[in-house]
N, C-alpha and C positions, 0 to 999 in steps of 0.2 A: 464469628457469627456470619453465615451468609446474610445479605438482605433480600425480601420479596418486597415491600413496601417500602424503601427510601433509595436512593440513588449515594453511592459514595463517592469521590475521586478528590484526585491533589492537583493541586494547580500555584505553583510557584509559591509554595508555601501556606498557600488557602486551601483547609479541607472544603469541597463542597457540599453540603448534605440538603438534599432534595426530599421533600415529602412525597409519593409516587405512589398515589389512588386519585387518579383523575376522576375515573367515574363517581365518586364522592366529593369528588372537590377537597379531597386529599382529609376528610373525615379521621380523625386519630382513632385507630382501634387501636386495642392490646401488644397489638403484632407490631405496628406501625410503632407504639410508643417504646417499646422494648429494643427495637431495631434502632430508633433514634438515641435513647442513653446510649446502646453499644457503641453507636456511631460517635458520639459527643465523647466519648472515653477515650474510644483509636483517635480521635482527632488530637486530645491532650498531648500524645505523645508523639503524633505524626505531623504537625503540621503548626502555625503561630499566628495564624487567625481561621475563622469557622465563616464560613456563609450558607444561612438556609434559605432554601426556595421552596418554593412548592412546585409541581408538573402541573400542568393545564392552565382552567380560566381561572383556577382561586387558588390564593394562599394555602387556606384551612378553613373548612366550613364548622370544625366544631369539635366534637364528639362523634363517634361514629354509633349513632343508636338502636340502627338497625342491630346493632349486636349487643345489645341490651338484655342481659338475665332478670333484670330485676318483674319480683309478681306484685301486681297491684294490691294483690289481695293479703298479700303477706302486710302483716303491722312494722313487724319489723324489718322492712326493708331499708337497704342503705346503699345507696349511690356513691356513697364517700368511696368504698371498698376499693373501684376504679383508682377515683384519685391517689388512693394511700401505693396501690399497688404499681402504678405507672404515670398518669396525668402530671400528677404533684411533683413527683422525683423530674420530672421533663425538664418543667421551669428550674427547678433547682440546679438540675446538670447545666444548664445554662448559665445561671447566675452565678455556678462555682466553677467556670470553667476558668480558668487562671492563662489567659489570652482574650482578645476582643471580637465579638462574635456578631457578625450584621448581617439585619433582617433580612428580605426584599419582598415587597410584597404587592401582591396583584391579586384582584376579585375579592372575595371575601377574605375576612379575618375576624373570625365569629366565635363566640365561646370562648374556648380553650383552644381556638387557634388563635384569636387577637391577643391571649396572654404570651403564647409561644413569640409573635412578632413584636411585643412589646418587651419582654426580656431582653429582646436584641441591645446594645450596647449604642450603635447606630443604626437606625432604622429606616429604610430607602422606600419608597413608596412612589407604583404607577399611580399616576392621575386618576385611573379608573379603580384604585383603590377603596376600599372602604371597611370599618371597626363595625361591628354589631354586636353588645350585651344582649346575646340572645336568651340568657336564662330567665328572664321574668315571663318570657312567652309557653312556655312548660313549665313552670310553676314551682322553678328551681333558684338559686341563689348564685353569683359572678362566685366561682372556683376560679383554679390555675394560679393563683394569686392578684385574680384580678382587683381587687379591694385594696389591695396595697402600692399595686402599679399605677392604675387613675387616680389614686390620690396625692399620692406623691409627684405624682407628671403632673396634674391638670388642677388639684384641691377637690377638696371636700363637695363643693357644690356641682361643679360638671362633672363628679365623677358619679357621685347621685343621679342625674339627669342619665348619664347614661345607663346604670346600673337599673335604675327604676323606671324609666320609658322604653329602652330599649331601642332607642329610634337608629339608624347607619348614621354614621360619622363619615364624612370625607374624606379624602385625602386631605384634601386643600384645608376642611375643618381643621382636624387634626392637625396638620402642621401649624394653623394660626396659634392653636391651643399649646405649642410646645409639646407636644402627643408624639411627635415623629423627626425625623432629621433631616428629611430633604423631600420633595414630590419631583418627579423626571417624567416624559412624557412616555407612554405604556411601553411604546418600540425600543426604547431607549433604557428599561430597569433594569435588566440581564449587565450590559454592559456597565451601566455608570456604578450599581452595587457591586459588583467583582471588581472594576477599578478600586470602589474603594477598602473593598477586604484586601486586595493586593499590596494596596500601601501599607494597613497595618502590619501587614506581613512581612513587610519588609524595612517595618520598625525597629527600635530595641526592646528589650528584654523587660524595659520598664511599663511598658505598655501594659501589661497583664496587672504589673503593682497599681497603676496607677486607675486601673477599671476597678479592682479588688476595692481599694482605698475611696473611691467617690462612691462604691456603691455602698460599702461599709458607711458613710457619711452621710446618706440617706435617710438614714435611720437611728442617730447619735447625736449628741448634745457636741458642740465646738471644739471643748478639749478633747472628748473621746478621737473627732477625726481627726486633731494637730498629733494626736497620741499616734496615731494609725499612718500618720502623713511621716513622722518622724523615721519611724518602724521600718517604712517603705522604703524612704530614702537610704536610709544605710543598706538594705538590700539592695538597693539601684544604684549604688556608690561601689558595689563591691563586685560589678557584673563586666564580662567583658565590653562590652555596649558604651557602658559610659566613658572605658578607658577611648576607645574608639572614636564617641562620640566628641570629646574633647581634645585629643587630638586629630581632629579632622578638622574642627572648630579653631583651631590653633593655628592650622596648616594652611585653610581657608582652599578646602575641599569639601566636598558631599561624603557625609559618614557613609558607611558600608558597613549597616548593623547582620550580626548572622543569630542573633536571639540569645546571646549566651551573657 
């Protein structure tokens, strides 16, 4: 698939996928969300860690609404349709992506683009960052899976305040709240988030078990994740990486994992 709307390229084992509608503030249309699955799929297979950006002053402002079919006057109208068709599957590519995927984020991160940056696995955020549940303000409900993500990151009660006020969330908030993984000052989030997709990248093999298995455990009663934990390690036991890593460990050198 060519892309018009995301940027792609490799970088020492980091796919990098750019969101590229500035003059929206990178607004997620059809085109934009379909270009990104494609992108998150060639990433699967090119590359052992993912970092998205967005181009310009923001993250992702949202939905892109100006491209909005829906008639008011229809009863039957359904905004899901979007999500079923592209929105939803976004987060999911994300969340199934079987390597570790980090955010970065700057200006907004609103909608279903705060969901996209919150999927990230580690989430980098400029100082002049900021989270907005902008759905109570058009008389819509937190999609992308945003109900699952602030609950789980923040609980029940802040994730209501956000979801029901709507108010911008900090960076700085947001990090106190365990919402995010690090704040870096704005000139500085290009660099320090690629630093740290680069590292993952040039982790082991286990890396992807181990995102798979915490995030599975999210969601799971104790034994289910010792179940999943077990599962993993015999996969991680049987990978080049580990022989690597333990003998390097042995030798009392720095491993040299290649993913495998």
């Amino acid at each position: 698939m060519a892309y018009d709307k995301i940027l792609y390229s490799l970088d020492q084992g980091v796919a990098h996928v750019s969101l590229n509608e500035p003059a929206t503030r990178n607004a997620v249309s059809r085109t934009l969300g379909e270009e990104l699955i494609d992108a998150l799929r060639r990433a699967s297979v090119e590359a052992r860690a993912v970092l998205i950006t967005g181009e310009g002053k923001g993250f992702c402002s949202g939905a892109n609404l100006a491209e909005t079919t829906l008639d008011p006057n229809d009863p039957a109208r359904d905004p899901g349709m979007s999500l079923d068709a592209y929105m939803h599957p976004m987060v999911m590519a994300l969340r199934m992506l079987d390597m570790p995927v980090v955010t970065a984020v700057q200006g907004a991160a609103a909608g279903i683009g705060a969901s996209l940056a919150l999927a990230g696995d580690i989430i980098v955020c400029a100082e002049s960052a900021y989270f907005v549940q902008a759905f109570r303000h058009i008389g819509l409900v937190g999609d992308g899976g945003a109900t699952w993500l602030l609950t789980r990151a923040v609980g029940r009660v802040r994730a209501m305040e956000l979801l029901l006020l709507g108010e911008k969330l900090s960076a700085a908030q947001a990090h106190e709240w365990g919402l995010v993984t690090r704040v870096v000052p704005d000139e500085e989030l290009g660099s320090a988030a690629l630093n740290v997709a680069r590292e993952l990248a040039a982790g082991p093999r286990s890396l992807g078990m181990i995102k798979r298995t915490a995030w599975a455990a999210n969601d799971s009663s104790l034994e289910a994740a010792m179940a999943a934990e077990r599962a993993a390690q015999r996969e991680a036991s049987r990978s080049e990486d580990f022989i690597e890593g333990v003998t390097a460990f042995l030798g009392k050198r720095p491993p040299h994992f290649k993913g495998r």
